[in-house]
PyMOL CGO cylinders between C-alpha atoms (Angstrom):
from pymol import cmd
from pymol.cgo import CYLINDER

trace = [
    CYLINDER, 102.70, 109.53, 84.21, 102.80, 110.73, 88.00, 0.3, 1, 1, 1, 1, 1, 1,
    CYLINDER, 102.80, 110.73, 88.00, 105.46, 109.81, 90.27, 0.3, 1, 1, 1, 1, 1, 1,
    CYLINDER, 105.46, 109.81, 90.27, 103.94, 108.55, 93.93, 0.3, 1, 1, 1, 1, 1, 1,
    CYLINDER, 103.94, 108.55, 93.93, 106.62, 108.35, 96.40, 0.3, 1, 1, 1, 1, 1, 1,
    CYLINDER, 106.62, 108.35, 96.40, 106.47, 106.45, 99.71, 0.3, 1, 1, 1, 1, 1, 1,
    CYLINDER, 106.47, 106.45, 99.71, 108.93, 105.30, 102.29, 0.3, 1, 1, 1, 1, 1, 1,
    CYLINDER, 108.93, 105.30, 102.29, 109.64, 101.81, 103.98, 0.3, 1, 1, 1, 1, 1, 1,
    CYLINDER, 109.64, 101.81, 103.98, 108.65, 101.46, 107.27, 0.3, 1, 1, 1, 1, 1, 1,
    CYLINDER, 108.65, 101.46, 107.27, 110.31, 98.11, 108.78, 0.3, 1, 1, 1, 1, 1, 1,
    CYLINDER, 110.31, 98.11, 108.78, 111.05, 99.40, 112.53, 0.3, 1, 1, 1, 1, 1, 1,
    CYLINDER, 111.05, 99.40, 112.53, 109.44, 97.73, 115.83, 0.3, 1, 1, 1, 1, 1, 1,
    CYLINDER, 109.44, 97.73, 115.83, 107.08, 98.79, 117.81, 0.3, 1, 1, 1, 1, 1, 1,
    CYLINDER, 107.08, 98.79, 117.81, 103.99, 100.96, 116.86, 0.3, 1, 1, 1, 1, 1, 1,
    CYLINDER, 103.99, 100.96, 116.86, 103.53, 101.59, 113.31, 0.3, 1, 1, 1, 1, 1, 1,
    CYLINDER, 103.53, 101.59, 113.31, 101.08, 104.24, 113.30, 0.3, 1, 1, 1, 1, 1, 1,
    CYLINDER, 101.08, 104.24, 113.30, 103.33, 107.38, 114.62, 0.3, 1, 1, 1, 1, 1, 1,
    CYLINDER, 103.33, 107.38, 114.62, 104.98, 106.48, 110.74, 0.3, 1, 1, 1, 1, 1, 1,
    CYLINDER, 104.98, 106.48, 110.74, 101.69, 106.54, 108.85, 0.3, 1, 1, 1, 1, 1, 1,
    CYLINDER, 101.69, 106.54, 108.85, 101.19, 110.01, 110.65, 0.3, 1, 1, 1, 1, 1, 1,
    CYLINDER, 101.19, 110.01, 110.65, 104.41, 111.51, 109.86, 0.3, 1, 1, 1, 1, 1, 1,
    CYLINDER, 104.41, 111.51, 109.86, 104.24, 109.69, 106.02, 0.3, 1, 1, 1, 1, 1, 1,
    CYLINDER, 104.24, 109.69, 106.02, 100.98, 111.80, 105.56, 0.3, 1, 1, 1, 1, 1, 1,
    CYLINDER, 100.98, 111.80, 105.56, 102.11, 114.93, 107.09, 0.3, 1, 1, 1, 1, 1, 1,
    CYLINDER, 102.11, 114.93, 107.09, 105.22, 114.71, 104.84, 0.3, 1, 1, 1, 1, 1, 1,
    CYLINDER, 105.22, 114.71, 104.84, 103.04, 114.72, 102.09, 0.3, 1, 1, 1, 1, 1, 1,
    CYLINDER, 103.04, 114.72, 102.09, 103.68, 110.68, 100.74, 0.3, 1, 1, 1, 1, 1, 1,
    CYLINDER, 103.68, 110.68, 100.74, 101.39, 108.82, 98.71, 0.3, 1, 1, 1, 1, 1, 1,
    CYLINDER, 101.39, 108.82, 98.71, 102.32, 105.82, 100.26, 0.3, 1, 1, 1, 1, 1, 1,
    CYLINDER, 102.32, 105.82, 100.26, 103.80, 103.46, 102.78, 0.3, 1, 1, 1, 1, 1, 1,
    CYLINDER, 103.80, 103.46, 102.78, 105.77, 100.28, 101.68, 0.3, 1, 1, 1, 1, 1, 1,
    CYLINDER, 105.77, 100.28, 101.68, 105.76, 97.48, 104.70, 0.3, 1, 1, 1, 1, 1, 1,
    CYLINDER, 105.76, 97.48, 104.70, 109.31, 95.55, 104.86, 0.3, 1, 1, 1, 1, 1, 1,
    CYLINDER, 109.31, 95.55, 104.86, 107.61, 92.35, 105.42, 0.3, 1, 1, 1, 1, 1, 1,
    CYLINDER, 107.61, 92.35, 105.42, 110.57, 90.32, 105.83, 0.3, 1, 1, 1, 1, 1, 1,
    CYLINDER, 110.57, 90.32, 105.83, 111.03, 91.81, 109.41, 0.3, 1, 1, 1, 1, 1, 1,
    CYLINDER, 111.03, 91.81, 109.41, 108.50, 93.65, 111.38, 0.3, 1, 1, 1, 1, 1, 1,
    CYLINDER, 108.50, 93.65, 111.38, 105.31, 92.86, 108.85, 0.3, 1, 1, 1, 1, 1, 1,
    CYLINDER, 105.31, 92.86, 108.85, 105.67, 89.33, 108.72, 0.3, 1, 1, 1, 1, 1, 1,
    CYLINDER, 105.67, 89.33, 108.72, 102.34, 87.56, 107.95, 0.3, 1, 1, 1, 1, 1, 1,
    CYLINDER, 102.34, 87.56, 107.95, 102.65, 85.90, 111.77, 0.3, 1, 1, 1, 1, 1, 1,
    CYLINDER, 102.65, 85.90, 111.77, 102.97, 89.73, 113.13, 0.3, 1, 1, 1, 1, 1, 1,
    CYLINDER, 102.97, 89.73, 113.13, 100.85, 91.98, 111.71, 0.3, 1, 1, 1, 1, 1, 1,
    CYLINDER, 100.85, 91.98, 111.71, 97.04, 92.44, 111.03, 0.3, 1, 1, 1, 1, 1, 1,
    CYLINDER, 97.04, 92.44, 111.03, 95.98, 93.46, 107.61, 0.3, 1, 1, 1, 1, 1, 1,
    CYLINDER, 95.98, 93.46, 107.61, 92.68, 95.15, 108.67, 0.3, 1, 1, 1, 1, 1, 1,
    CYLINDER, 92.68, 95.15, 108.67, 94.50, 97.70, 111.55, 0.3, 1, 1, 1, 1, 1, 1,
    CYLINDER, 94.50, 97.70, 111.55, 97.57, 98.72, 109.39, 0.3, 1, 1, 1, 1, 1, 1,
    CYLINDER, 97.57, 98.72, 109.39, 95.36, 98.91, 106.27, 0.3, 1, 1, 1, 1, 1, 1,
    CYLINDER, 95.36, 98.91, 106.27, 92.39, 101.02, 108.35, 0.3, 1, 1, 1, 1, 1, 1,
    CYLINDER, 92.39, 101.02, 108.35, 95.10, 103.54, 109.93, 0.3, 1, 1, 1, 1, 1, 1,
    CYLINDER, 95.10, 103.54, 109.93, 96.40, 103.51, 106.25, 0.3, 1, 1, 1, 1, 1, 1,
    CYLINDER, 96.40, 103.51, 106.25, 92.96, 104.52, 105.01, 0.3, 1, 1, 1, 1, 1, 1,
    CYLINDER, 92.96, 104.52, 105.01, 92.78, 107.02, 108.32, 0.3, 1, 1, 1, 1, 1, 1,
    CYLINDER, 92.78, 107.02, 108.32, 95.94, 108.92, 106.63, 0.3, 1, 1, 1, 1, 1, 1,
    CYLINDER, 95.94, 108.92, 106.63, 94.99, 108.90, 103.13, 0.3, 1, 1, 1, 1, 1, 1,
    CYLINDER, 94.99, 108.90, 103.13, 97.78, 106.60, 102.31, 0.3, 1, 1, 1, 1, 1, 1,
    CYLINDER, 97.78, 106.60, 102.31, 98.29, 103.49, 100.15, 0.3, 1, 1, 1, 1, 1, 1,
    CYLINDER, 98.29, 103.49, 100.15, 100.16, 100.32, 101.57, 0.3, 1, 1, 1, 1, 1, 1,
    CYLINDER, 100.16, 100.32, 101.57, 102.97, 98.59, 99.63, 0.3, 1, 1, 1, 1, 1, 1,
    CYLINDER, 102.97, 98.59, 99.63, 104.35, 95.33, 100.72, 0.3, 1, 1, 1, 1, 1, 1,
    CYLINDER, 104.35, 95.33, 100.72, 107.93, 94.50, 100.55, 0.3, 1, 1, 1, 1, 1, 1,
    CYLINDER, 107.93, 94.50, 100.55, 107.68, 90.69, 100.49, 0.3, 1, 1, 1, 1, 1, 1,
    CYLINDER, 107.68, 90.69, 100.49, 110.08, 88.12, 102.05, 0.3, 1, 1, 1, 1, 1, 1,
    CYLINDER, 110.08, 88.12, 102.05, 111.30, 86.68, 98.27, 0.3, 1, 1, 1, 1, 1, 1,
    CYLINDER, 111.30, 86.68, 98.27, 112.85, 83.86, 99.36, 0.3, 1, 1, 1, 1, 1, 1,
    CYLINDER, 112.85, 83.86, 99.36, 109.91, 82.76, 101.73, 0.3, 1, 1, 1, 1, 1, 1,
    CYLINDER, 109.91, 82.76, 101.73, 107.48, 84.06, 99.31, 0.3, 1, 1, 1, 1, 1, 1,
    CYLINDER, 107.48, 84.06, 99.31, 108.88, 81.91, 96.28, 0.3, 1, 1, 1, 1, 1, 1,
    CYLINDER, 108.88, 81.91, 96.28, 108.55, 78.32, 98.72, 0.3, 1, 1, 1, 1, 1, 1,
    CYLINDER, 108.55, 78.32, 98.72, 104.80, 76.04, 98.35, 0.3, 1, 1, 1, 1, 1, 1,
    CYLINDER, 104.80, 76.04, 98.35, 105.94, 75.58, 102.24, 0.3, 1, 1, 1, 1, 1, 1,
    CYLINDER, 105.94, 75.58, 102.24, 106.68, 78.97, 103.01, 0.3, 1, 1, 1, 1, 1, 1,
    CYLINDER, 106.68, 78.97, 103.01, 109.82, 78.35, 104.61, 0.3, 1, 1, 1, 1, 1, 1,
    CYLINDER, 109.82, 78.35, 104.61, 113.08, 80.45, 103.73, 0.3, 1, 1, 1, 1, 1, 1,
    CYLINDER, 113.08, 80.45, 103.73, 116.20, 78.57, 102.46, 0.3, 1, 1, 1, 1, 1, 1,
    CYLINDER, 116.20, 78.57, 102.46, 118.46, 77.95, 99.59, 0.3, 1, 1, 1, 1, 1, 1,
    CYLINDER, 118.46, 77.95, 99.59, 116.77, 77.15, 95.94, 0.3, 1, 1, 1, 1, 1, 1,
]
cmd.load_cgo(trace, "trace")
């Protein structure tokens, strides 16, 4: 079995400087914290997946569990 390795990217502002440095660091992957700068309200899936494809990289998504886990999609306790 092979070992991929990635890294979490989950700051603001422009994602695609990371993607760049991810490939040039030699990672298989990206993983997208989506319970802060990925939501589903703040991102678009085509972009971050074409400058994915535009580095060679695979995407990951870190999902918000306890939004995730909700019919209604909103956060609180089960």
């Amino acid at each position: 079995m092979d070992v991929r390795q990635g890294f979490m990217i989950e700051h603001d502002g422009d994602y695609r400087p990371a993607l760049a440095a991810a490939a040039d660091a030699g990672f298989d992957h990206v993983e997208l914290n989506m319970e802060k700068r990925f939501s589903r309200d703040a991102v678009d899936p085509g972009a971050v997946g074409a400058a994915a494809d535009a580095h060679g990289l695979d995407v990951v998504a870190h999902l918000d569990t306890a939004r995730e886990s909700r019919p209604s999609g909103r956060a609180g306790i089960a």
